[in-house]
Structures are given as structure tokens and as C-alpha cells.
N, C-alpha and C positions, 0 to 999 in steps of 0.2 A: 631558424634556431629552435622556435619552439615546436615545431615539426620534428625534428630530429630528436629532443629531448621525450618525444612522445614517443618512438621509434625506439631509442636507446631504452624505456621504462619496459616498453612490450619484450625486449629483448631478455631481457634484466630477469621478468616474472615467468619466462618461458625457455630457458636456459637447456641447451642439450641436455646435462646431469638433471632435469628434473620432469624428464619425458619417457620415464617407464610407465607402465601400463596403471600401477596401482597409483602414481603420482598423478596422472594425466586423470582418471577416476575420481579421484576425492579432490583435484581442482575443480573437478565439472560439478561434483555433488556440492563443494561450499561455492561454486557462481550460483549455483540454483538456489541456494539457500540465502545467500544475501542477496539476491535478486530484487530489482524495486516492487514486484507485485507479490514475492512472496515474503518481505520485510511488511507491506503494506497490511496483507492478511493477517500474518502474525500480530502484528499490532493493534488491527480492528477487536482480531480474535479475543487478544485476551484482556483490551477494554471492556467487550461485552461481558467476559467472564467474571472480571474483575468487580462491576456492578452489579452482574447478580449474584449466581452459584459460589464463587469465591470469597465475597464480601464477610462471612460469617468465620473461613477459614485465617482472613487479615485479620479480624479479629482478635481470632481464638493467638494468632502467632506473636501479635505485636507486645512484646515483652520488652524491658530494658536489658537484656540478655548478659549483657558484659558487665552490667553492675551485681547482678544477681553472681556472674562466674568470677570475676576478676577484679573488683572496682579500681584496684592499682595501673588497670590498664588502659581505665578511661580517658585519662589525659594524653595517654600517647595515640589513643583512636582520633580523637576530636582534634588535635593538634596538631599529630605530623601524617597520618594515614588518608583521614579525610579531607585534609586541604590538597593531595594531588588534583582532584578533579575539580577543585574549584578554580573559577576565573584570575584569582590572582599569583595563581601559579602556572594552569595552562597555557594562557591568554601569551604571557611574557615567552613562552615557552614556542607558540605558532607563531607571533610577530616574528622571534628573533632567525624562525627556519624560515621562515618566507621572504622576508627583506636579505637576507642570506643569499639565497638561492636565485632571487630575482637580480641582484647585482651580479653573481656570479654568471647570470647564462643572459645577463643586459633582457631581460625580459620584465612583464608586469604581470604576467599570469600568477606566477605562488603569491603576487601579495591581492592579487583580484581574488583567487580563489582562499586565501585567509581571511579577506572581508567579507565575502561572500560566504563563508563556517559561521561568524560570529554571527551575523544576519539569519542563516537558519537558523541558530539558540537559540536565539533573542525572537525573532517574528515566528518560526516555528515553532519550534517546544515550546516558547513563552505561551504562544497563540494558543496550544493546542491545554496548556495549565491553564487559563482563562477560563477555555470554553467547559472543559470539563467541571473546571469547580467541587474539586474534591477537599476535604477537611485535611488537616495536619492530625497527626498520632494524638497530637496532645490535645485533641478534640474528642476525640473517643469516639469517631463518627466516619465508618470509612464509606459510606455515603456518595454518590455523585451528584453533582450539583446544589449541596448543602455549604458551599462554601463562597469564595469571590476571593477577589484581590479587593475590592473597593470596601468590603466589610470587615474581612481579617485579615487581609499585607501577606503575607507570603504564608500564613496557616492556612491562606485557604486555597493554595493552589498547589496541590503535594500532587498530584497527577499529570503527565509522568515524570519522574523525580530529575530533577535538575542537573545533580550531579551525576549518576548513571549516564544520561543521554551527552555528559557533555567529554566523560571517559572514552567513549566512542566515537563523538561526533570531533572533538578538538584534537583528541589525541592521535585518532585513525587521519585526521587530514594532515598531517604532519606525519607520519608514516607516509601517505600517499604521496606529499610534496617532494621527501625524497625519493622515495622509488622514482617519480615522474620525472623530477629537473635535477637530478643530480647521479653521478656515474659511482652509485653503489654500487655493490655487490647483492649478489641472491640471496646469500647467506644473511645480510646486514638487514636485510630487506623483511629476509623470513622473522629475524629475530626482531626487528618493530613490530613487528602484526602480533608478534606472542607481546609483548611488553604492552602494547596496547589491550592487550583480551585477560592481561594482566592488571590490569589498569582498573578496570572494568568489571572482573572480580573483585578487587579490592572497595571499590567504591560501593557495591551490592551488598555484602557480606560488613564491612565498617558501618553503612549507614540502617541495614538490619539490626545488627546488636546494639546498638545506640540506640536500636527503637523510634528512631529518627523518620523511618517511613513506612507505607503499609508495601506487603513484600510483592503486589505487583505493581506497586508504583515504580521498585526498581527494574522491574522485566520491562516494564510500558517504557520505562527512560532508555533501556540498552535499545530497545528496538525502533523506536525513535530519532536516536542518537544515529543507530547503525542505517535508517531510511533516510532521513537526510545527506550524510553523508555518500550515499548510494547516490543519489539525487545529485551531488555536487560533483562526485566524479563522471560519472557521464555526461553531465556536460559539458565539463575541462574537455574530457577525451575528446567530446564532436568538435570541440570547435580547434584543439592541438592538432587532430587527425590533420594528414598532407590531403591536399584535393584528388581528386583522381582524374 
């Protein structure tokens, strides 16, 4: 069953109508691009930058932006724009596709690999806000290692942003759960991956004007978001794959 649902996904993402020359091209240039090692580089890359060369530019950028342009629209930033990517809208949001899916195709994989998203969150990007120990905005100190969870609670672990990595990482595995166990279409398919990179814009650009993070805490979270998530689907795939 889940052999077949793995076969039915490959078919799904590889569809005759989208094997012209220019489509078969820019598939192969975005596998390169979310690639686990070239997700990985990006993400060392622009930690190193972000602690040195760029630290001065977070600075200069970290403004309350949206109070300054609009303050009538802060309530609707904070309240209905930025809660997509938080946990208690995704969260309900990957349970109810994976326990879904998993009934439907009598399998336990979409909800192993639902456990296994929240577990990289949480033990990855958590892990990786620990180690870094970067300051919150409202510290005035975009700094690494100047901060802690044990000293200041979630001020001090803004690197990479939580929300950003979880745009990507909760919403892209719910995209991925249905491409892989369920008999979408290409089209439906295509248009999750936009609604996700959608997702994902909004939570960078919301949590920017809010001033809410420094601006490559939100690059560090998509890339984050976007390598674990890499991370999870290859592994689904090896172990879905039929044996040979």
C-alpha cells in the first residue's frame, strides 16, 4: 500500500503535461536548490554572515515598520496574519492531514511522518535556537551567543525564527503528505507548494514589520524549516520506495 502511494506521488510530480524542456529544467534547478547539502550551505552560510558582516545591517533595519506606516494594521498583523505559522493553527492543521490520510490508505506513515515534523521543530530548530543564543529585537543586541533560554525565555533564542522555519517545515509536510498518500492531482499539488512559499512570505515580511525579529533570523528559519523538511522527506521516500 504504501509502496504504491509512493509510486502514485512520483507519478503525480512527473506528469506527461509537465515534461517539456523548460519544465524538466527548472524541476532540476529547484531539486538542486532544496537539496539537503545545498539547504545546509545556505544555512551555515548566512549564520556566519549574519554574525558578522550583516549584524550591523539587522541593526540598522530592525524598525517597528508597520507602526511607523500604518498602526491600524497592527492588530490585524499580530492577530490574524502571524498566527498562520504558529503551532496552534499549523499543528491542528498537520494532525488532521495525516490521521486523514493514514485511515484512508489503512497505513501509519503520514502520521510517523507528522510526528516526526514536530520532533524536528522542536529538537531541531529548537536545538539549533539554544545553541546559537542570539538576543530578541527587544534587546537591542543582535549578537550571537549573548542570549540563552535559561537567562531570558524565549528573548533569548530569536535565531532562527521559529515561525519562518515552521512555515516551511509544518506546512511543506502537509503539502508533501498529500502529494505522497493521496490521489491529488498536479495541479492541486502545484498549487500547495505555492500556498506554502506563500505561507512563508507572509510570516518573514509580518514578523519583519512587527520588528519582531532581526531579518536574518527570518532567512535562518526558512532555511532551516526548508532542510529539515528535506531531511524528512527522504527518508519517508527510502523507506516507501518498493525493494528491487
Amino acid at each position: 500500500m504504501v509502496a504504491e502511494s509512493y509510486v502514485e506521488s512520483e507519478n503525480i510530480i512527473s506528469s506527461p503535461s509537465d515534461r517539456s524542456p523548460w519544465t524538466a529544467r527548472a524541476k532540476g534547478l529547484l531539486s538542486q536548490a532544496t537539496s539537503f547539502w545545498a539547504l545546509a550551505l545556505a544555512f551555515i552560510a548566512v549564520t556566519v554572515i549574519a554574525a558578522g558582516p550583516l549584524r550591523v545591517w539587522d541593526y540598522k533595519l530592525n524598525r517597528r515598520w508597520l507602526y511607523l506606516a500604518d498602526p491600524d494594521l497592527v492588530w490585524f498583523a499580530q492577530h490574524i496574519l502571524d498566527p498562520i505559522a504558529g503551532q496552534a493553527v499549523c499543528l491542528p492543521v498537520l494532525a488532521i492531514t495525516a490521521i486523514t490520510l493514514a485511515y484512508r490508505r489503512r497505513s501509519w506513515r503520514p502520521v510517523a511522518f507528522a510526528l516526526g515534523t514536530e520532533a524536528a521543530f522542536f529538537l531541531g530548530v529548537g536545538s539549533l535556537k539554544i545553541l546559537l543564543a542570539r538576543p530578541a529585537t527587544t534587546l537591542h543586541d543582535p549578537r550571537f551567543f549573548q542570549g540563552g533560554l535559561l537567562e531570558l525565555g524565549d528573548r533569548g533564542i530569536s535565531y532562527p525564527s521559529g515561525h519562518a522555519a515552521e512555515s516551511v517545515l509544518i506546512y511543506g509536510a502537509v503539502a508533501y503528505l498529500i502529494a505522497t498518500y493521496s490521489s491529488a492531482s498536479t495541479r492541486t499539488v502545484r498549487l500547495l507548494w505555492w500556498a506554502v512559499a506563500a505561507i512563508g512570505v507572509n510570516s518573514v515580511v509580518v514578523s519583519f514589520l512587527l520588528g519582531w525579529h532581526w531579518a536574518t533570523d527570518l532567512i535562518g528559519g526558512l532555511l532551516a524549516g526548508g532542510l529539515f523538511l528535506r531531511i524528512l522527506m527522504t527518508v519517508d521516500r527510502r523507506l516507501s520506495a518498493p525493494p528491487f
